[in-house]
Kinemage of the C-alpha trace (Angstrom):
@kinemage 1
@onewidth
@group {chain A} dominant
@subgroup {mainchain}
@vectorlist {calphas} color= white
{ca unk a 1} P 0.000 0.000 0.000
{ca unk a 2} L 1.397 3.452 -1.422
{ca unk a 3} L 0.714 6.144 1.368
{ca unk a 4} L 1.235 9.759 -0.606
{ca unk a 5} L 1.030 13.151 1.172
{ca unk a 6} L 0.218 16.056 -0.765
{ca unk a 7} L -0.821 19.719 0.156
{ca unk a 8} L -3.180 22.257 -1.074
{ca unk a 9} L -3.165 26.105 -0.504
{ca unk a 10} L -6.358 27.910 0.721
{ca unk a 11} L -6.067 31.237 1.865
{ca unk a 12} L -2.829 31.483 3.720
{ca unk a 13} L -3.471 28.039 5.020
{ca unk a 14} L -1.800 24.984 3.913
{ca unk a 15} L -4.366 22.090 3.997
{ca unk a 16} L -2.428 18.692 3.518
{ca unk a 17} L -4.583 15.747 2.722
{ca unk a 18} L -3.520 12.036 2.208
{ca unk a 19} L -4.166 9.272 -0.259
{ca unk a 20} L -4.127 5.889 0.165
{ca unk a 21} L -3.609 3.772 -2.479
{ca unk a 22} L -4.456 -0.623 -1.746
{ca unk a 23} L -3.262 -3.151 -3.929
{ca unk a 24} L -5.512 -5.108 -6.067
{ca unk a 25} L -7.953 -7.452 -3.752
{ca unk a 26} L -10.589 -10.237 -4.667
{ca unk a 27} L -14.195 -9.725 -3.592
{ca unk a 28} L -15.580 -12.864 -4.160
{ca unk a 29} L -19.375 -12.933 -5.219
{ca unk a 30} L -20.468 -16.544 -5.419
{ca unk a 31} L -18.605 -19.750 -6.740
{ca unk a 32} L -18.917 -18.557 -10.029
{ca unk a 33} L -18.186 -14.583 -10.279
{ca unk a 34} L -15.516 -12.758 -8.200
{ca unk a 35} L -14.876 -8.452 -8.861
{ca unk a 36} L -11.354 -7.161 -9.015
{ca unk a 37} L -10.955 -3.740 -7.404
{ca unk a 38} L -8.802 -1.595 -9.409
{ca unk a 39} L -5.335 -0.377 -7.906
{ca unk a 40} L -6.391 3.069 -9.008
{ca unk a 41} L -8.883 2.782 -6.148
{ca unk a 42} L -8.024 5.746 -3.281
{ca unk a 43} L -9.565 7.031 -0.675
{ca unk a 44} L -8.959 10.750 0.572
{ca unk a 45} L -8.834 12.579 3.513
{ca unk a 46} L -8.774 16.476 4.178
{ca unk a 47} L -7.906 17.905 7.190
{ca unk a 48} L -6.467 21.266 8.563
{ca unk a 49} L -3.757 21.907 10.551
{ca unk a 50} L -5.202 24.492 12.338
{ca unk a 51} L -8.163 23.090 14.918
{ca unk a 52} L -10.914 25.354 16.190
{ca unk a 53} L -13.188 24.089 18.814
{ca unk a 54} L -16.737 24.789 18.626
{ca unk a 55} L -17.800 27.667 21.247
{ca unk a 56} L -19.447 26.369 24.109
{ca unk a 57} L -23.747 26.178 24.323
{ca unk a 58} L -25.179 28.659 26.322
{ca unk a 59} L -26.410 27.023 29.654
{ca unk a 60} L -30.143 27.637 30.514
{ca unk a 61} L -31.944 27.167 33.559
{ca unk a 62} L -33.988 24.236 33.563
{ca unk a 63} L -37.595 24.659 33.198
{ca unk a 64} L -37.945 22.705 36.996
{ca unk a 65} L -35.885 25.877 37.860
{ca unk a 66} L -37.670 28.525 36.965
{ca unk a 67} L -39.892 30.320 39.264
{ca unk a 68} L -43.415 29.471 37.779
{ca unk a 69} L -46.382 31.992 37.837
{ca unk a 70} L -49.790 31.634 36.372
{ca unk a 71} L -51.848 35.075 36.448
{ca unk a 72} L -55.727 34.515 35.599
{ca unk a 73} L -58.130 36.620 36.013
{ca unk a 74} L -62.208 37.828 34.564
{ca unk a 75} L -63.646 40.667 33.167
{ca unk a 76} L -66.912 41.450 32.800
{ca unk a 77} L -67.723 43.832 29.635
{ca unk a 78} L -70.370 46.315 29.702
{ca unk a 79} L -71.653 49.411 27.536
{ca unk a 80} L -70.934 51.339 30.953
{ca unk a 81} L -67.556 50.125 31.675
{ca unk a 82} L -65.335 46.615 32.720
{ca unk a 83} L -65.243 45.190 36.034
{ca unk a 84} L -61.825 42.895 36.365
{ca unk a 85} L -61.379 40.588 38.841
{ca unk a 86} L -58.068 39.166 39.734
{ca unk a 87} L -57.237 36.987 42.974
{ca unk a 88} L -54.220 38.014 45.386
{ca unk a 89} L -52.536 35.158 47.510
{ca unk a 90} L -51.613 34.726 51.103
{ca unk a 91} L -49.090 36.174 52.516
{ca unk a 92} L -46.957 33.474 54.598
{ca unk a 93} L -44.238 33.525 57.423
{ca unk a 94} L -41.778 31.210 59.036
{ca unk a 95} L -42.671 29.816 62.689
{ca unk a 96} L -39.554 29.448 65.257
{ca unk a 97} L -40.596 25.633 64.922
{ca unk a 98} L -39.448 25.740 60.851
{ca unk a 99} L -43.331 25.260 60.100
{ca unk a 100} L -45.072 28.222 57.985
{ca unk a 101} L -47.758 30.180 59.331
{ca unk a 102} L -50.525 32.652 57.392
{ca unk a 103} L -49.748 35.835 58.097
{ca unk a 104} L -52.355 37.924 55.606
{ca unk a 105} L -55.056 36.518 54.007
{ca unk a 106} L -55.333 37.054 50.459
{ca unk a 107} L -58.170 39.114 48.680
{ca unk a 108} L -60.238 39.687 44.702
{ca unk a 109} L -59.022 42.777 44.036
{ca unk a 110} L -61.971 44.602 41.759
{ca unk a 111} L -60.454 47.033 38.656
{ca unk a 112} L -63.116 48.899 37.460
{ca unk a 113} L -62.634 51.017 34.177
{ca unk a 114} L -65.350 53.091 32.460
{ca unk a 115} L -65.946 52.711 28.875
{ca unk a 116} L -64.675 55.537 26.219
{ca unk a 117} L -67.857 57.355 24.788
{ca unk a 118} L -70.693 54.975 23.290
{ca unk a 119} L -67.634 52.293 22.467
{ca unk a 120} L -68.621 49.343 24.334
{ca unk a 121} L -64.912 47.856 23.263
{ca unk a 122} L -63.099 50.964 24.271
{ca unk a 123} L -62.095 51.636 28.035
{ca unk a 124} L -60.289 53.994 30.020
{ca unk a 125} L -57.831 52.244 31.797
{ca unk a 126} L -56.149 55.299 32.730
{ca unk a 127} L -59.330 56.499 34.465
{ca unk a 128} L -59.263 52.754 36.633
{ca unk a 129} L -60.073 52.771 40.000
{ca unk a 130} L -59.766 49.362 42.396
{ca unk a 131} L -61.469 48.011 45.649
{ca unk a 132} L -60.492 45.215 47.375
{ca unk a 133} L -62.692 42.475 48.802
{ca unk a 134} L -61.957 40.552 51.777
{ca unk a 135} L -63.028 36.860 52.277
{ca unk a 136} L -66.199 37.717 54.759
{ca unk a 137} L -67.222 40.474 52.273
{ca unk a 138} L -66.812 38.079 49.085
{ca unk a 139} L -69.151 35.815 51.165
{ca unk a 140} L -71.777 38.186 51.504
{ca unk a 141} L -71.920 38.907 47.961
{ca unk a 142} L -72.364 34.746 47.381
{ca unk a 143} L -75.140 35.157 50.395
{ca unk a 144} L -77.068 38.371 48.609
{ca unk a 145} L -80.406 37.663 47.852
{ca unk a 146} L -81.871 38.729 44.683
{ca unk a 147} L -83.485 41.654 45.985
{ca unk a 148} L -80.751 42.221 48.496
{ca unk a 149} L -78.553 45.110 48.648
{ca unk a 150} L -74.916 45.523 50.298
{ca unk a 151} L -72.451 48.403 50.906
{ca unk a 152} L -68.985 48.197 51.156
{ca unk a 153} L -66.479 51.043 52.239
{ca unk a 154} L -62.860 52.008 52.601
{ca unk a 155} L -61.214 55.068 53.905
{ca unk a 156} L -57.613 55.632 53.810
{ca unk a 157} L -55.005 57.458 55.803
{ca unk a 158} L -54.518 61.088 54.362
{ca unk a 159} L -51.411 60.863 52.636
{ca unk a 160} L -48.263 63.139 53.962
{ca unk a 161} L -46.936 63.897 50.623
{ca unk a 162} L -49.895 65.654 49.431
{ca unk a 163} L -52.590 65.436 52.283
{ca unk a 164} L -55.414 63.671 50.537
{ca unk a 165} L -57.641 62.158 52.243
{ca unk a 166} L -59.577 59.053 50.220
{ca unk a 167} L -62.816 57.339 50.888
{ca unk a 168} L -64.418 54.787 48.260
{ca unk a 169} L -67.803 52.905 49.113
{ca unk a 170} L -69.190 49.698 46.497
{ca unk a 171} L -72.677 49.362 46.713
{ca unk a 172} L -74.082 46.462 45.277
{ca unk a 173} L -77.958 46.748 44.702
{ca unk a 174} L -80.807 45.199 42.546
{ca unk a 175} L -81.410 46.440 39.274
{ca unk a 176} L -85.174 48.006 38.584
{ca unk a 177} L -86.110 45.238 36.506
{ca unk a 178} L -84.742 42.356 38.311
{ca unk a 179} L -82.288 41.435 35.952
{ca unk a 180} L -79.068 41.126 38.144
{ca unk a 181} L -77.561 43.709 40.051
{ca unk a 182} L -75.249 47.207 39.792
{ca unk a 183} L -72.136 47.651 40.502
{ca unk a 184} L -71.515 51.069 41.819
{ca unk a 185} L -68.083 52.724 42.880
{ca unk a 186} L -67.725 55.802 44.273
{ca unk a 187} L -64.292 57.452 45.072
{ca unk a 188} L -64.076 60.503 47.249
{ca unk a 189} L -60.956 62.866 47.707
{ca unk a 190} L -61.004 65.396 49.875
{ca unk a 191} L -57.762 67.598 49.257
{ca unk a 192} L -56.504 70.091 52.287
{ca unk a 193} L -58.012 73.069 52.438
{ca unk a 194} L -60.356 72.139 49.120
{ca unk a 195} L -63.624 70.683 48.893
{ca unk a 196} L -64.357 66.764 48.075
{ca unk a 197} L -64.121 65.900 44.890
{ca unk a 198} L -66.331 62.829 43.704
{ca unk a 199} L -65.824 60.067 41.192
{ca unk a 200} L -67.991 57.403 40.192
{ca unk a 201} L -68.253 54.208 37.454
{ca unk a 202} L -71.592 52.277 37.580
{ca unk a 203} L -71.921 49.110 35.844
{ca unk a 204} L -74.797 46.612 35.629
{ca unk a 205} L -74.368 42.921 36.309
{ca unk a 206} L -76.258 40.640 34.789
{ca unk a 207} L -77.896 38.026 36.732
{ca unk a 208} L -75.774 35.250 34.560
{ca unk a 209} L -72.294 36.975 35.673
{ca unk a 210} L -73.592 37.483 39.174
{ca unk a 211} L -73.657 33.895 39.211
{ca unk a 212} L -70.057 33.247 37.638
{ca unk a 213} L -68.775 35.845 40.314
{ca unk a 214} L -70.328 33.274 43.184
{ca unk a 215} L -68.527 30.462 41.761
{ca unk a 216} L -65.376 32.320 41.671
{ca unk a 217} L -65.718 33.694 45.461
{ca unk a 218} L -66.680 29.798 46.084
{ca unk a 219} L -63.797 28.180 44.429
{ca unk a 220} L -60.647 30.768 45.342
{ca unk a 221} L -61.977 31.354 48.908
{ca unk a 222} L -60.042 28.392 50.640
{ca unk a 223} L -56.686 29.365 48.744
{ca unk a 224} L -56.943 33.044 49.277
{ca unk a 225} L -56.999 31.817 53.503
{ca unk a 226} L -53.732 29.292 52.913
{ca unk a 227} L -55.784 26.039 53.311
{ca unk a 228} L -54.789 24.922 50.133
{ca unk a 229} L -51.145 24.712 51.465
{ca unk a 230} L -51.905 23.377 54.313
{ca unk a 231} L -53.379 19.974 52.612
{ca unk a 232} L -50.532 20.014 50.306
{ca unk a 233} L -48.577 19.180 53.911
{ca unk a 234} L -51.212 16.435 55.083
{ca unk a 235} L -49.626 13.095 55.341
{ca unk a 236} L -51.515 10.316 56.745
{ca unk a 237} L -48.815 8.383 58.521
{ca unk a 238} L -47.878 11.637 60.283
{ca unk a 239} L -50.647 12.524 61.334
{ca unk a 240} L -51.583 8.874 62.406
{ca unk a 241} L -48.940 8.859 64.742
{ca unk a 242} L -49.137 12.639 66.432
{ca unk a 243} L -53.408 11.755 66.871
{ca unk a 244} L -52.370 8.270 68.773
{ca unk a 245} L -49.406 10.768 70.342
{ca unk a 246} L -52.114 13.156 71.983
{ca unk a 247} L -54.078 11.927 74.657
{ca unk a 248} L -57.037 14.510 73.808
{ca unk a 249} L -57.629 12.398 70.587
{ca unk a 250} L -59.753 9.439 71.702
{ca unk a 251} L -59.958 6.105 70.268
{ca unk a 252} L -62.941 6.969 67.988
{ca unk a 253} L -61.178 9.736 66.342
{ca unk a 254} L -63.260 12.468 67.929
{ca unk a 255} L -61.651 15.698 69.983
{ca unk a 256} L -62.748 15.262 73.574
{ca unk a 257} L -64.893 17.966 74.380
C-alpha cells in the first residue's frame, strides 16, 4: 500500500490531505463470479492543521428551575364600563418551629374602568379605579339575595406627601327590573383646604355573571386563607402517629370535648 502526502493552498493556510492507495484485492461474489478492485482505487482525507473548537452552548436554567407563575383573572364587559377581577394570595411567614404560618389573608381585588364614549370595546384604563374584597365580604356577595342590597367602604389614611384624604364605598344593589344587580363605585378625595371631589363608574351585572362571580368567590376562597397549602402538607402516617401521640384524641377519632 502506497501512502502519498500532498498539500493544497487555501487562503494562507496549507491544507495537507492524504491518499491511500491498496493493492488489487478479490471480492468474491459466489462460486462462479468474483470483482477485481482496481489499484487506481483511493480514498482521501482532508484535514487542517489548524483546529478550532466549537464555542461552548449557552447554559439555561432548567424549566424545573424557573420560578413558575400563572396570572388569571375575569372581566366582565359592559356598555358602561369593565369590572376585572383578579385573585391576590396569602401572605406566609416562618414559625420558630421551621413550620409556615398565614400571616395575611389574600383578597379579589376589583379594577373597574369606564368605557370611552358609546364604544362598548373601548375603556379607560387610565381612568381605573380598584377596591379590594376581603373573604367575609366576598361571602356576603355569594349570600345576597336577589333583591338584596350591600355596601362596602374604605377610607384611607390622608397621605403626607400631598394630604389627601380618600374614601371609596361599592354598593351592590338590585337592578329596577330584576335582571341582576349594579355595581356602583364611588371614590371621594377630599384635598386640604379644598372641597371633596367625587368620582364614580356604575356598571350593571347581569344576573348570569352574578352567578359566575359566586362560583369564583366559592372556588378561590379556601386558597386566598392558605388552606390549600396546608393539605398540600397532610400526610396520613404523620398525622396517624401525632393523633395516637395526643391523649385529647380518643380512640374513635373524635376531639374530647
Amino acid at each position: 500500500m502506497f501512502h502519498i502526502v500532498h498539500s493544497l493552498p487555501l487562503k494562507h493556510l496549507s491544507l495537507p490531505f492524504h491518499s491511500f492507495v491498496p493493492p488489487k484485492f478479490i471480492v468474491p461474489l459466489n462460486r462462479n463470479f468474483s470483482f477485481i478492485f482496481p489499484t487506481s482505487l483511493s480514498v482521501r482525507c482532508n484535514h487542517s492543521n489548524i483546529v478550532e473548537p466549537f464555542p461552548p452552548l449557552p447554559q439555561y436554567p432548567s424549566v424545573a428551575e424557573l420560578p413558575q407563575r400563572v396570572y388569571a383573572d375575569y372581566s366582565v364587559y359592559t356598555a358602561k364600563g369593565v369590572l376585572t377581577l383578579t385573585p391576590k394570595p396569602p401572605e406566609f411567614e416562618s414559625k420558630a418551629s421551621g413550620a409556615f404560618g398565614v400571616s395575611r389573608e389574600g383578597y379579589m381585588l376589583l379594577q373597574f374602568a369606564p368605557s370611552v364614549g358609546t364604544e362598548e370595546s373601548i375603556y379607560d384604563w387610565n381612568q381605573k379605579q380598584v377596591f379590594s374584597l376581603s373573604v367575609s365580604e366576598m361571602g356576603t356577595l355569594i349570600s345576597l339575595g336577589a333583591m338584596e342590597s350591600w355596601e362596602f367602604s374604605r377610607k384611607t389614611a390622608k397621605a403626607k406627601s400631598n394630604g389627601i384624604e380618600v374614601r371609596k364605598v361599592l354598593k351592590v344593589e338590585p337592578l329596577l327590573d330584576a335582571t341582576g344587580h349594579s355595581f356602583s363605585l364611588s371614590v371621594y378625595k377630599k384635598p386640604a383646604n379644598m372641597e371633596e371631589i367625587e368620582e364614580n363608574i356604575y356598571l350593571p351585572i347581569t344576573r348570569a355573571q352574578l352567578a359566575v362571580l359566586r362560583s369564583i368567590f366559592n372556588y378561590i376562597v379556601p386558597y386566598l386563607l392558605g388552606w390549600n397549602a396546608f393539605a398540600s402538607t397532610i400526610k396520613a402516617e404523620v398525622y396517624s402517629q401525632m393523633n395516637s401521640a395526643n391523649p385529647r384524641y380518643s380512640a374513635n377519632n373524635e376531639w374530647n370535648r
